[in-house]
DODO-604368 format. One record per residue (C-alpha): chain; residue number from 1; x, y, z. Coordinates in Angstrom, 2 decimals, decimal comma. Layout:
{"A"; NUM; {X; Y; Z}};
...
//
This chain:
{"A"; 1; {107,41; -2,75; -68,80}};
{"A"; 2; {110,16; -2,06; -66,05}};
{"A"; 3; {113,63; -3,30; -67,36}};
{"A"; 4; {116,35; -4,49; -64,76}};
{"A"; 5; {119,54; -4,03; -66,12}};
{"A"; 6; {123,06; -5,72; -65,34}};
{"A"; 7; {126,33; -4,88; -67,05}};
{"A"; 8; {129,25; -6,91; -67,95}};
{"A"; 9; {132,68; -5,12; -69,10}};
{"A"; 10; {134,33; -6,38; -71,81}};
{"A"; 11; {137,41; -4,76; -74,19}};
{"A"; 12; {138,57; -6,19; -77,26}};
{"A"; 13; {140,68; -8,78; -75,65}};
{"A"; 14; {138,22; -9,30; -73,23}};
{"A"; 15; {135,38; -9,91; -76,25}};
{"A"; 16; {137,98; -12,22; -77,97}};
{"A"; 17; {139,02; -14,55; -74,41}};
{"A"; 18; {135,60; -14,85; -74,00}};
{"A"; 19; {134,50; -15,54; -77,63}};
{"A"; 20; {136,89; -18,25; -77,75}};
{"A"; 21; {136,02; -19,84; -75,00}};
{"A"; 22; {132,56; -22,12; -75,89}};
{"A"; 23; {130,98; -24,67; -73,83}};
{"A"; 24; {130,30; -27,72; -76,05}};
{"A"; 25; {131,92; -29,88; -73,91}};
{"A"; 26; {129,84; -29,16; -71,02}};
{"A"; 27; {126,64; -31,31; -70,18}};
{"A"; 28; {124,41; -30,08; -67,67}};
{"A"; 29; {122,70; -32,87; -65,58}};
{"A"; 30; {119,26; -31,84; -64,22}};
{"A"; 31; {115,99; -33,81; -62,08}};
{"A"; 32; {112,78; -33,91; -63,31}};
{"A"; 33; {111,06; -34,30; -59,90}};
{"A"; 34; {112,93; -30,40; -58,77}};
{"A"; 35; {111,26; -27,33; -61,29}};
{"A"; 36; {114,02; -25,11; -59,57}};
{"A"; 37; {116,53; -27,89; -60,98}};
{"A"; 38; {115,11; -27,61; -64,64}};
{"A"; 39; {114,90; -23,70; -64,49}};
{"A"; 40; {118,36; -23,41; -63,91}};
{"A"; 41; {119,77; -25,86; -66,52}};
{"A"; 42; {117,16; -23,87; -68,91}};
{"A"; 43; {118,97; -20,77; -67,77}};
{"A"; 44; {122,65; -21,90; -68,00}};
{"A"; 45; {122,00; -23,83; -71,02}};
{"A"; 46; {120,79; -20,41; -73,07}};
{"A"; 47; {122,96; -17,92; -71,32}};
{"A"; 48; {125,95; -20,47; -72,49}};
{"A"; 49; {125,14; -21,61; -75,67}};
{"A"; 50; {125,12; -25,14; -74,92}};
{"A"; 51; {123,95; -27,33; -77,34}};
{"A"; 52; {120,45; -28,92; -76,58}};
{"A"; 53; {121,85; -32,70; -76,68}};
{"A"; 54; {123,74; -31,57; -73,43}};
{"A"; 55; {120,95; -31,29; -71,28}};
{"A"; 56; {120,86; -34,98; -69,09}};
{"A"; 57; {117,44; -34,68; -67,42}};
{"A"; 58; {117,41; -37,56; -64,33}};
{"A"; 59; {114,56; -38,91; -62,18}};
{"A"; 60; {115,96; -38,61; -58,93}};
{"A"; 61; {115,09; -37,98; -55,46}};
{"A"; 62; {115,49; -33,75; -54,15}};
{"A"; 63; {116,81; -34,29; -51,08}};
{"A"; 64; {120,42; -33,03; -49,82}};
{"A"; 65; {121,09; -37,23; -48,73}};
{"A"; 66; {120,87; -40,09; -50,13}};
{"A"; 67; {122,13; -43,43; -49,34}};
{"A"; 68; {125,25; -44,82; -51,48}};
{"A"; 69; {123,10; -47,38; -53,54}};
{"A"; 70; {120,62; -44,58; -54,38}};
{"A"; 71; {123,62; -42,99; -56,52}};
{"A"; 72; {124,23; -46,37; -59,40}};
{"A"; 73; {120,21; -45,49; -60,75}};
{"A"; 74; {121,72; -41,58; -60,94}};
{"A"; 75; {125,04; -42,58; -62,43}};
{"A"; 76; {123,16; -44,95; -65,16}};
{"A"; 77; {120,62; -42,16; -66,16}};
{"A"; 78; {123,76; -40,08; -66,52}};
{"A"; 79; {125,95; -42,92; -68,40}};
{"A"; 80; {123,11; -43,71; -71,13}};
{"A"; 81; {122,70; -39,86; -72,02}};
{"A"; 82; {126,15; -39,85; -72,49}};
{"A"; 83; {126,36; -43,25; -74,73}};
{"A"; 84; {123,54; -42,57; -76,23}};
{"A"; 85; {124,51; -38,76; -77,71}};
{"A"; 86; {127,88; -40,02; -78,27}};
{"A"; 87; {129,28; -37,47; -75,33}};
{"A"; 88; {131,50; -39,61; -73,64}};
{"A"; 89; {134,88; -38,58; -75,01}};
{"A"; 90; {133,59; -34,87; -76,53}};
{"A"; 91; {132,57; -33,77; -72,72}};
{"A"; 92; {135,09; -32,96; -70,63}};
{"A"; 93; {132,91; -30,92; -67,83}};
{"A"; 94; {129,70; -31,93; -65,90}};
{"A"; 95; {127,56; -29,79; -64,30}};
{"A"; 96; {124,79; -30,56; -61,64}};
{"A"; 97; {122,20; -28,52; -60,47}};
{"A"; 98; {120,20; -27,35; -57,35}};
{"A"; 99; {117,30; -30,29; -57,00}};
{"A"; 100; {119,94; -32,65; -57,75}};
{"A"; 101; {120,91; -34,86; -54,20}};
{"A"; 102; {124,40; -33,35; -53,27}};
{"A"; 103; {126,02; -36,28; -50,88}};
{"A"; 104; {126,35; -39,56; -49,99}};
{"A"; 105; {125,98; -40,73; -47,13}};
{"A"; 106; {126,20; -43,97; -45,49}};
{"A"; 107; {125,13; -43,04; -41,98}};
{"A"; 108; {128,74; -41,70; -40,68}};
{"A"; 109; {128,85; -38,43; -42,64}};
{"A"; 110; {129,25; -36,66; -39,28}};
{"A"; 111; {132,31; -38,82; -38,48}};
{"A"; 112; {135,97; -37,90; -39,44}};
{"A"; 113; {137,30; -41,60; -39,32}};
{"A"; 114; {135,54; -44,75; -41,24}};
{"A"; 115; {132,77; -43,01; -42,34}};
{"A"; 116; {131,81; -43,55; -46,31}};
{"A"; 117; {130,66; -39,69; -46,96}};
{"A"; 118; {130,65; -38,33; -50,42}};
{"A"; 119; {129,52; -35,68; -52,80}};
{"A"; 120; {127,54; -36,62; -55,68}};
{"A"; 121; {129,44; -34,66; -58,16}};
{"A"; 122; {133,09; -36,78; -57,53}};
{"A"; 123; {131,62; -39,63; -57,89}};
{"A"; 124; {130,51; -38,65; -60,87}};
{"A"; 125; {133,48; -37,29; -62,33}};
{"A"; 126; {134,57; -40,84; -62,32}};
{"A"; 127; {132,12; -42,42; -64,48}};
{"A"; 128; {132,57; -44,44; -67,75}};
{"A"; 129; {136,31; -43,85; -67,23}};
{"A"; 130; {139,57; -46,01; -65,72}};
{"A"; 131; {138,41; -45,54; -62,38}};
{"A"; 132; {135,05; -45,86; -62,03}};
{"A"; 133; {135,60; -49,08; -60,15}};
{"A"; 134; {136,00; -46,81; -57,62}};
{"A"; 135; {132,78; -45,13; -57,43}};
{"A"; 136; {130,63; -45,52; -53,94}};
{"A"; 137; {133,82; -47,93; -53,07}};
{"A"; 138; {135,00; -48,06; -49,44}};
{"A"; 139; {137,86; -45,81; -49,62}};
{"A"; 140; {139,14; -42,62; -51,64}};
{"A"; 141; {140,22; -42,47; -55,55}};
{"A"; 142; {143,55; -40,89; -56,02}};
{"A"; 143; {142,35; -37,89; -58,39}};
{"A"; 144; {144,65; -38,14; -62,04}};
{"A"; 145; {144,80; -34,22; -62,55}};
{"A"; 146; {145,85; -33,20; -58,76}};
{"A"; 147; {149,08; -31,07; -59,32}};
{"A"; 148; {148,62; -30,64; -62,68}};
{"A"; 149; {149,85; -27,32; -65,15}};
{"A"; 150; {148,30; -28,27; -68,21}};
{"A"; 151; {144,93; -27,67; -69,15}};
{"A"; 152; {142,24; -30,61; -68,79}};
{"A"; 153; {141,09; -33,50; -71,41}};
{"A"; 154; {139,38; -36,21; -69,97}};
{"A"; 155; {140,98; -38,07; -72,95}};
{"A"; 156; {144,04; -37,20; -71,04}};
{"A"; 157; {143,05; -37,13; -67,29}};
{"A"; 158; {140,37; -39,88; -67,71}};
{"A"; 159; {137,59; -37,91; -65,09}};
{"A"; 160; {134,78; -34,97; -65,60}};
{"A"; 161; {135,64; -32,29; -63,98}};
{"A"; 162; {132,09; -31,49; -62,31}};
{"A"; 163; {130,81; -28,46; -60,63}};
{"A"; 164; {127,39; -27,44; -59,21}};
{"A"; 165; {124,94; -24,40; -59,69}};
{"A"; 166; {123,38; -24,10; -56,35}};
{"A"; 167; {123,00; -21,25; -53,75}};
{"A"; 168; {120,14; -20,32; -50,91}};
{"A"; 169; {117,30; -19,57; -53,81}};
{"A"; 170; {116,71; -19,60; -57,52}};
{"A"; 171; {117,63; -16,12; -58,15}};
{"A"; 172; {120,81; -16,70; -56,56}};
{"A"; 173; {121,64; -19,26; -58,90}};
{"A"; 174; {120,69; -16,71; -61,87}};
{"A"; 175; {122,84; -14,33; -60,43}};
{"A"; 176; {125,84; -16,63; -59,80}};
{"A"; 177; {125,42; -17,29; -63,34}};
{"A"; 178; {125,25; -14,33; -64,56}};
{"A"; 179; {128,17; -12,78; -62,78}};
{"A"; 180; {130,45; -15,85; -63,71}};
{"A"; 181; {132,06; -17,20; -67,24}};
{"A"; 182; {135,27; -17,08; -68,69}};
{"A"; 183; {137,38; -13,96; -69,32}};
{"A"; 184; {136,03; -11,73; -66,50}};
{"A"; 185; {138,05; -8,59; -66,30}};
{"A"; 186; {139,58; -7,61; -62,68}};
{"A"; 187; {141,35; -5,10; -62,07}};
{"A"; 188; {144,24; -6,05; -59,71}};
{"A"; 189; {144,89; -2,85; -58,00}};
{"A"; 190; {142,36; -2,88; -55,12}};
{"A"; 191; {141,83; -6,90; -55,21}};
{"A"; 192; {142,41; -8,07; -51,96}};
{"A"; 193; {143,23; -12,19; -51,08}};
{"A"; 194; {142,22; -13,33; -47,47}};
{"A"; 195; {143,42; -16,02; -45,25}};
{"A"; 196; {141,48; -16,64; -41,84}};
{"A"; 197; {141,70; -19,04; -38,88}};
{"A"; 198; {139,19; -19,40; -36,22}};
{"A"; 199; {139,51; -22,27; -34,56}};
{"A"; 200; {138,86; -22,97; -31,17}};
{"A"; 201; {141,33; -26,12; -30,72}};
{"A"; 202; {143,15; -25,56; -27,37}};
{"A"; 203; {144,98; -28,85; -28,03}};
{"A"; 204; {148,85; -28,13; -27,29}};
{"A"; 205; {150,81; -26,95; -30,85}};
{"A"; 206; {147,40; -27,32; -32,71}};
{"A"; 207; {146,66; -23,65; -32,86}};
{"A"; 208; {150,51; -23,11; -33,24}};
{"A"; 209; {150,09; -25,81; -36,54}};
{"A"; 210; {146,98; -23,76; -37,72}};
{"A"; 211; {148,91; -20,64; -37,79}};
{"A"; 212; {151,71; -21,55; -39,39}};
{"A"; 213; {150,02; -23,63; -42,19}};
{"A"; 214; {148,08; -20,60; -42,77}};
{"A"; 215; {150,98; -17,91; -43,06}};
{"A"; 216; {153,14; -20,50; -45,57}};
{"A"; 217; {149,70; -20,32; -47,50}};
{"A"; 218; {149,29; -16,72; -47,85}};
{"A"; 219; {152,84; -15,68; -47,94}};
{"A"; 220; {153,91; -16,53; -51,70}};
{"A"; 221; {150,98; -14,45; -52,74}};
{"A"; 222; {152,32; -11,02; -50,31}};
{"A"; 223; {155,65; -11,95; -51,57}};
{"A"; 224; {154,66; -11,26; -54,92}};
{"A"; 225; {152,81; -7,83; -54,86}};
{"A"; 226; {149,04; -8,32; -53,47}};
{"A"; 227; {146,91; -7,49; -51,16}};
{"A"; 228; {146,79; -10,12; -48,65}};
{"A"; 229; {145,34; -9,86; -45,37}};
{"A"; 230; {145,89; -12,84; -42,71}};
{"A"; 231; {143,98; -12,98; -39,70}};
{"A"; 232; {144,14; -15,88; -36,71}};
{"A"; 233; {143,84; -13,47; -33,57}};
{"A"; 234; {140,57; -13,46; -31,67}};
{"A"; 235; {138,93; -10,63; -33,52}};
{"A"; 236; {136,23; -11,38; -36,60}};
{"A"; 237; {136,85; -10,07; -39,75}};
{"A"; 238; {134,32; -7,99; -41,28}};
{"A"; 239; {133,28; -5,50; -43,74}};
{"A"; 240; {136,30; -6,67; -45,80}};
{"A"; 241; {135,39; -5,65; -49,45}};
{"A"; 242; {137,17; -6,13; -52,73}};
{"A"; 243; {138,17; -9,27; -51,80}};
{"A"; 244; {139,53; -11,84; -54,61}};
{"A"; 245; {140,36; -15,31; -52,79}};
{"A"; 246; {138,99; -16,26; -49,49}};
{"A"; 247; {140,85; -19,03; -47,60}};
{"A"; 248; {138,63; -19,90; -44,26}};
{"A"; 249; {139,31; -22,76; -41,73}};
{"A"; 250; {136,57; -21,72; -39,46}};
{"A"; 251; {134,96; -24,44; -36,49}};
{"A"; 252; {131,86; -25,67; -36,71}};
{"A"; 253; {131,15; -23,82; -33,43}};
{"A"; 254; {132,34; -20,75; -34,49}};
{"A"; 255; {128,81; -18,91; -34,82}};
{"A"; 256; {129,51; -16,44; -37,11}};
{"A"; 257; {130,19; -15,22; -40,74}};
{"A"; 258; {131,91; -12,33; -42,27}};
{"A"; 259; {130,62; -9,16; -44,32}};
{"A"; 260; {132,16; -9,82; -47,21}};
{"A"; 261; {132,23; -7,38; -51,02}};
{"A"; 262; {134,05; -9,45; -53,57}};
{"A"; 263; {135,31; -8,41; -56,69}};
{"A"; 264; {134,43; -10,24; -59,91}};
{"A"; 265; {135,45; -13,55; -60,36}};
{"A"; 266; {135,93; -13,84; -56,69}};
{"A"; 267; {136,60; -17,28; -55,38}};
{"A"; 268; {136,16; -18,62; -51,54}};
{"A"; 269; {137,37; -21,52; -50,02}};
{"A"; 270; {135,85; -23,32; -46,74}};
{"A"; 271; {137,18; -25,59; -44,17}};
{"A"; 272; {136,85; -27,71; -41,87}};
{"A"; 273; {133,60; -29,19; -41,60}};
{"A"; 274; {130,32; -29,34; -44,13}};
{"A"; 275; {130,65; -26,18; -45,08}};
{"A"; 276; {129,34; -26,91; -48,29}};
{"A"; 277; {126,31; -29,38; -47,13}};
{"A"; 278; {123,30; -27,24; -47,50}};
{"A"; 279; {122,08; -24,53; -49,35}};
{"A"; 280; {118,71; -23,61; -48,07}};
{"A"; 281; {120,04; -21,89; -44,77}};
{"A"; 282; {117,36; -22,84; -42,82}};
{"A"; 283; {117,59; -24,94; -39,49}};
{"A"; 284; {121,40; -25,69; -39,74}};
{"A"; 285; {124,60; -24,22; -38,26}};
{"A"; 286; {126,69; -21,99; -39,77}};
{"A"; 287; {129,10; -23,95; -40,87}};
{"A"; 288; {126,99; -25,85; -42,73}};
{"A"; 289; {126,07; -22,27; -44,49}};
{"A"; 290; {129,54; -20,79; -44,92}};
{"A"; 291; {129,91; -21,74; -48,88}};
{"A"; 292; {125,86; -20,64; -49,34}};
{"A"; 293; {126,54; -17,41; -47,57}};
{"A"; 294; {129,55; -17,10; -49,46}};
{"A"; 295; {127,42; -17,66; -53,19}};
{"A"; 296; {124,84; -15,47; -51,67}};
{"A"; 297; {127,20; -12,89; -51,14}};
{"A"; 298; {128,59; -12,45; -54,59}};
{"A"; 299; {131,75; -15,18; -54,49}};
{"A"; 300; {131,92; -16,40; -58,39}};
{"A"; 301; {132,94; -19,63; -57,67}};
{"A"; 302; {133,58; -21,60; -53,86}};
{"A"; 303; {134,94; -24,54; -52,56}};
{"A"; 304; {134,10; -26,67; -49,55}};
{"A"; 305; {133,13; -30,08; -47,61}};
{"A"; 306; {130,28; -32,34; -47,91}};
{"A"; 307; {131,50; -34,10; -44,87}};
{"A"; 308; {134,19; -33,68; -42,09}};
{"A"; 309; {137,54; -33,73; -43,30}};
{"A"; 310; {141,04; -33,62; -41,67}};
{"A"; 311; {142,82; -30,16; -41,83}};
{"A"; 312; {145,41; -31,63; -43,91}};
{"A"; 313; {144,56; -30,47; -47,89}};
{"A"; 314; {143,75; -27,50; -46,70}};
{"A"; 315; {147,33; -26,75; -45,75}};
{"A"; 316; {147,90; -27,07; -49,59}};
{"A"; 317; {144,87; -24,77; -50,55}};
{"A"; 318; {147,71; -21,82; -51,99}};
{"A"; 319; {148,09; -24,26; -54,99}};
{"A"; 320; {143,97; -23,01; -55,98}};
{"A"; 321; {144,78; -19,60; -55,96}};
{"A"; 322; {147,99; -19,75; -57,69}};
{"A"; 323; {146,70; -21,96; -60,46}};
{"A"; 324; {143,70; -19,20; -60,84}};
{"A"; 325; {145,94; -15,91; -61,02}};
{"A"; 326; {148,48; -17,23; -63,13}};
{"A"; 327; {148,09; -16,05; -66,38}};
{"A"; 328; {150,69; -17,84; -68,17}};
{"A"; 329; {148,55; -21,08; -67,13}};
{"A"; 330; {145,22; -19,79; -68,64}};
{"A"; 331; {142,98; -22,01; -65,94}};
{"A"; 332; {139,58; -21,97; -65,47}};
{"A"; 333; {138,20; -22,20; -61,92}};
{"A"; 334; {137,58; -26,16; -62,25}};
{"A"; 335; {140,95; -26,61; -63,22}};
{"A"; 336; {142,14; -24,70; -60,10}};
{"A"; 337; {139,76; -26,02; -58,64}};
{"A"; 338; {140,56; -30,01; -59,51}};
{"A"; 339; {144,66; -29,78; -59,74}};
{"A"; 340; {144,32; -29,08; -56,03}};
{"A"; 341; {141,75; -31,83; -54,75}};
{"A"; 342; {143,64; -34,75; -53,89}};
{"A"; 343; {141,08; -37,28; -53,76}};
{"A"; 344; {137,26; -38,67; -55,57}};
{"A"; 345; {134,89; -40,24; -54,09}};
{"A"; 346; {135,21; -38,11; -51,71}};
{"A"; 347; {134,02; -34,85; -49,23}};
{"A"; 348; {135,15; -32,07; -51,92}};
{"A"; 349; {132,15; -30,29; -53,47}};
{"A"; 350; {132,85; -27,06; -56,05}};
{"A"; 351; {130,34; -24,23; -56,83}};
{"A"; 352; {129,36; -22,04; -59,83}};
{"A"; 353; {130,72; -22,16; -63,44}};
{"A"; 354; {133,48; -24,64; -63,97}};
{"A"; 355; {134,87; -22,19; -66,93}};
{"A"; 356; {134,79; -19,08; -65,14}};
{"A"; 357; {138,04; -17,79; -65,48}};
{"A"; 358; {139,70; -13,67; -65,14}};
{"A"; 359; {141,77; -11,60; -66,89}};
{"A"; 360; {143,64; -9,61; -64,81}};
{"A"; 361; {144,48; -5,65; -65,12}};
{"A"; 362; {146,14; -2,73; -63,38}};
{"A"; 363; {149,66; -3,14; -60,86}};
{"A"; 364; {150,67; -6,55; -60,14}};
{"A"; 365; {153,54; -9,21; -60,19}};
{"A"; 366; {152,22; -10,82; -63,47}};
{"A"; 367; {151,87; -8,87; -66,65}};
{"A"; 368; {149,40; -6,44; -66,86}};
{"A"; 369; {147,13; -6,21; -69,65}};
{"A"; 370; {145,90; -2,43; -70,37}};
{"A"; 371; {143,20; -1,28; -68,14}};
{"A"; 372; {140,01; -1,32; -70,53}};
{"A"; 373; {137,29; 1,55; -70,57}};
{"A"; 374; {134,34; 1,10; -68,17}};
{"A"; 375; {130,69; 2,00; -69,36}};
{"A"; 376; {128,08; 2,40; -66,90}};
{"A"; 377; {124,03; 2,02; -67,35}};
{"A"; 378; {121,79; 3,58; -65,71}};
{"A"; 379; {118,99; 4,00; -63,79}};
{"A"; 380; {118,80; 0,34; -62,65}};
{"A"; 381; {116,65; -0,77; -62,63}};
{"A"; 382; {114,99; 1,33; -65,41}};
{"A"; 383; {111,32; 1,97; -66,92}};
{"A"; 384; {112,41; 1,26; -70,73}};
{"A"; 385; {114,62; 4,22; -71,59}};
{"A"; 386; {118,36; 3,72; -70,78}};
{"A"; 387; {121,48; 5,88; -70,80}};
{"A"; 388; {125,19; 4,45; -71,44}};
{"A"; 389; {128,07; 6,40; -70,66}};
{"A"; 390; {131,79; 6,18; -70,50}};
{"A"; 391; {133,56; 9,56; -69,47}};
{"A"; 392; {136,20; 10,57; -71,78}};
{"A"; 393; {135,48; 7,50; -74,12}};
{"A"; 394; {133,37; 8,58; -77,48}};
{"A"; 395; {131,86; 5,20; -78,54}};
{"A"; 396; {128,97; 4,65; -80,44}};
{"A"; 397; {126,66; 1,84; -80,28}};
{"A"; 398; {125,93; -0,25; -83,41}};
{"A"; 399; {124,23; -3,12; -82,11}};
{"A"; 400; {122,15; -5,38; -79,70}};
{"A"; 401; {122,31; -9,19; -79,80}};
{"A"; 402; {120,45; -11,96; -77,72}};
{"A"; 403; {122,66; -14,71; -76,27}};
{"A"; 404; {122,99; -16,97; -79,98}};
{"A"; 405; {124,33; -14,09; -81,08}};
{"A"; 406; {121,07; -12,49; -83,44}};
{"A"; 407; {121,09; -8,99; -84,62}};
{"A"; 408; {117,40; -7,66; -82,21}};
{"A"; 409; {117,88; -4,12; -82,85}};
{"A"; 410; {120,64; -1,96; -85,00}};
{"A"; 411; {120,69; 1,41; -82,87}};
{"A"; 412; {123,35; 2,89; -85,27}};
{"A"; 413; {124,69; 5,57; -82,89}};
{"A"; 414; {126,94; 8,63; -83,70}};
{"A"; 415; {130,17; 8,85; -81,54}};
{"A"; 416; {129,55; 10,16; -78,14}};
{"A"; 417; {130,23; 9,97; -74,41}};
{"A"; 418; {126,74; 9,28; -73,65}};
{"A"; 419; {123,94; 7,48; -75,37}};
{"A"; 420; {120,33; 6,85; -74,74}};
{"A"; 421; {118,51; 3,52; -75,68}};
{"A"; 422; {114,54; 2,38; -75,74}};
{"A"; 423; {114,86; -1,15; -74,54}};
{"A"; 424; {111,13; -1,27; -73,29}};
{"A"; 425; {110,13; -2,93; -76,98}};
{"A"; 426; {112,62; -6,26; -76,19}};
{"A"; 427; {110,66; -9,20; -74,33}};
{"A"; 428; {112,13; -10,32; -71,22}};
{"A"; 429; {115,80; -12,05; -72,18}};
{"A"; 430; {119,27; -11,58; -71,49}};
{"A"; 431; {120,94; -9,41; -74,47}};
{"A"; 432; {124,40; -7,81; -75,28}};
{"A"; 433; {124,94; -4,28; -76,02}};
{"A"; 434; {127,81; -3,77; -78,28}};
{"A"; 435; {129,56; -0,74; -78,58}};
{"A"; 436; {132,80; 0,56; -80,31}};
{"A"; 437; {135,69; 3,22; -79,49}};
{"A"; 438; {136,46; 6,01; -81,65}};
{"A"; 439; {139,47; 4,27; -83,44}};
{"A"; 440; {137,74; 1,38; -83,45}};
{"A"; 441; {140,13; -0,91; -81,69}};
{"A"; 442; {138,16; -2,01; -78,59}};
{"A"; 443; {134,51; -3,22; -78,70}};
{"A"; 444; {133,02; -2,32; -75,55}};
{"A"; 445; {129,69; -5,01; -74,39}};
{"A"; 446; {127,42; -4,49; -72,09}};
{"A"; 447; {124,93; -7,12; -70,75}};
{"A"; 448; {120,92; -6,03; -70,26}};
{"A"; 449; {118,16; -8,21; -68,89}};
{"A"; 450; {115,23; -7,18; -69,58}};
{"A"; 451; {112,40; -8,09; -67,21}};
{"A"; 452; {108,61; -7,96; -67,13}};
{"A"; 453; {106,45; -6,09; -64,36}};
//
């Protein structure tokens, strides 16, 4: 049996963030007709504990487009589940999946003025609430939690905040999943937060605009301690790495993407036009690929367009990032996400966990929480037997656990830097690694998936 092997860092605090965070108030809406669709709410559903009455399986159609009227069968699918299990007022999250159609369109999608062009998921953040007169209405919904600082109740707010799983393939929708979450540990030192123009507007004062909507964006951030880099000369970015935040307004006819390493937790944003519309990369321009590419990558979470959009939000974009890195606010990347977007019914489309949130560590403006002690596994992927280190941290392990949280194996360790494990008798799963320091104040987890030939 070969065994692949990804690890995810966790210290006491870490463990505890996380632990508290659950997902019962998250349904996961899924079509029949798309296998890829159903894998992936499988996936999420176990790797997230989500209760089974969560899962809203719809007959719909697979393609990227459908036609406005093709959305009320979708939205009454959705709307019975949710009467039905009693959800309505205990779910404040929605989450669609690859398979599922991702815009409306009413024939002027590729139009910035008159056009009725939506994405499936804020329309349905609108349902069975005040609003949802507005839903596949001519015209935009004013969204209730724009600008908000408190955390989200739809009891409160009156919408779902709704976010998709979707990238190029399947196993880049594992991997997005597995890579995201709440309580993600990053380590603030290296993290560096981009801003980019490329634009190719000779229009008089538009470039001028452009540039200085995208310095007043970037500079509370370099004013407070970070890494920023901000780029609108002629040259391309590339081979950036340990990037954090992303902010790109990049023209459709700009042929070209960035080499981007992001750090965990990472988040990108996307303007100006569709950048979000398809995820297949296959016989479309790059704009239409920037958020895919961006997922593909290793971003944890991304932002763009369904449609074409004016520049204007985007000159308010900052308010994402500082929503995301303030600590004191405790928001997950749908909240940062949704307290920006001014409008439903609309172009905006999010990717990847809605409750994927960090914890931040190391040098920076905010308070620091104490660096926590890194294991590493290795080799990786490995034929069954596995070694676990941490230099200059004795831990021992005590115990493995599948995803709900059941004992599969009791290892029992003695204190060491270094310990070997047989994981070649586990069947193929996703399981946690526990491990505990010498004083025993920080429980060290690592995640192992464990795959068949």
């Amino acid at each position: 049996m070969r065994i692949a092997i990804s690890v995810f860092l966790c210290s006491a605090f870490l463990s505890m963030s996380a632990q508290s965070v659950n997902y019962n108030d998250v349904g996961v809406i899924v079509n029949a007709n798309s296998p890829t669709s159903m894998q992936i709410g499988a996936y999420f559903m176990q790797a997230r504990n989500i209760p089974a009455n969560r899962l809203i399986t719809i007959i719909a159609d697979t393609t990227i487009n459908i036609p406005p009227i093709d959305f009320l069968p979708i939205q009454a699918q959705v709307e019975a589940h949710l009467q039905t299990h009693q959800l309505v007022d205990s779910l404040n999250y929605l989450v669609t999946t690859k398979g599922v159609p991702l815009r409306l369109d009413n024939g002027g999608c590729a139009e910035l003025i008159g056009s009725r062009c939506s994405s499936l998921d804020t329309e349905l953040a609108l349902i069975l609430g005040p609003l949802a007169n507005g839903i596949v209405a001519q015209g935009v919904v004013q969204n209730p939690f724009a600008g908000s600082v408190v955390n989200h109740q739809r009891s409160t707010h009156g919408i779902y905040l709704v976010s998709r799983l979707s990238a190029p393939t399947l196993n880049d929708v594992i991997a997005l999943i597995d890579r995201s979450g709440p309580g993600i540990g990053l380590d603030t030192t290296a993290a560096l937060l981009v801003g980019d123009l490329n634009v190719t507007d000779t229009t008089s004062g538009v470039q001028g605009i452009f540039e200085a909507t995208l310095q007043n964006v970037m500079a509370p951030f370099t004013n407070d301690g970070w890494n920023t880099l901000v780029d609108f000369g002629d040259d391309r970015l590339d081979d950036l790495e340990h990037v954090l935040t992303y902010m790109g307004m990049n023209y459709p006819d700009v042929d070209w993407h960035p080499s981007i390493t992001w750090t965990p937790g990472a988040i990108a944003v996307e303007w100006h036009m569709e950048t979000a519309l398809d995820q297949s990369l296959s016989g479309v321009s790059i704009a239409q690929q920037r958020i895919a590419r961006h997922i593909s990558s290793g971003a944890t979470v991304a932002l763009g367009s369904v449609g074409i959009l004016y520049a204007g939000p985007w000159f308010q974009s900052g308010a994402i990032m500082q929503r995301y890195l303030d600590p004191t606010l405790q928001f997950n990347a749908a909240e940062a996400i949704y307290a920006f977007i001014p409008h439903l019914s609309w172009n905006y489309q999010m990717i990847g966990d809605p409750k994927t949130s960090i914890i931040l560590t190391g040098p920076s403006s905010v308070e620091a929480i104490a660096p926590f002690p890194s294991l590493s596994i290795h080799p990786n992927p490995s034929s069954g037997y596995v070694t676990i280190s941490s230099p200059g941290i004795p831990f021992k392990v005590d115990l493995v656990t599948d995803l709900l949280g059941r004992t599969v194996s009791e290892p029992g360790t003695m204190l060491g830097e270094i310990h070997s494990l047989d994981l070649s008798h586990l069947p193929p799963g996703t399981y946690l690694v526990q491990s505990i320091t010498r004083n025993g104040q920080q429980r060290l987890c690592s995640r192992v998936v464990v795959q068949p030939n």
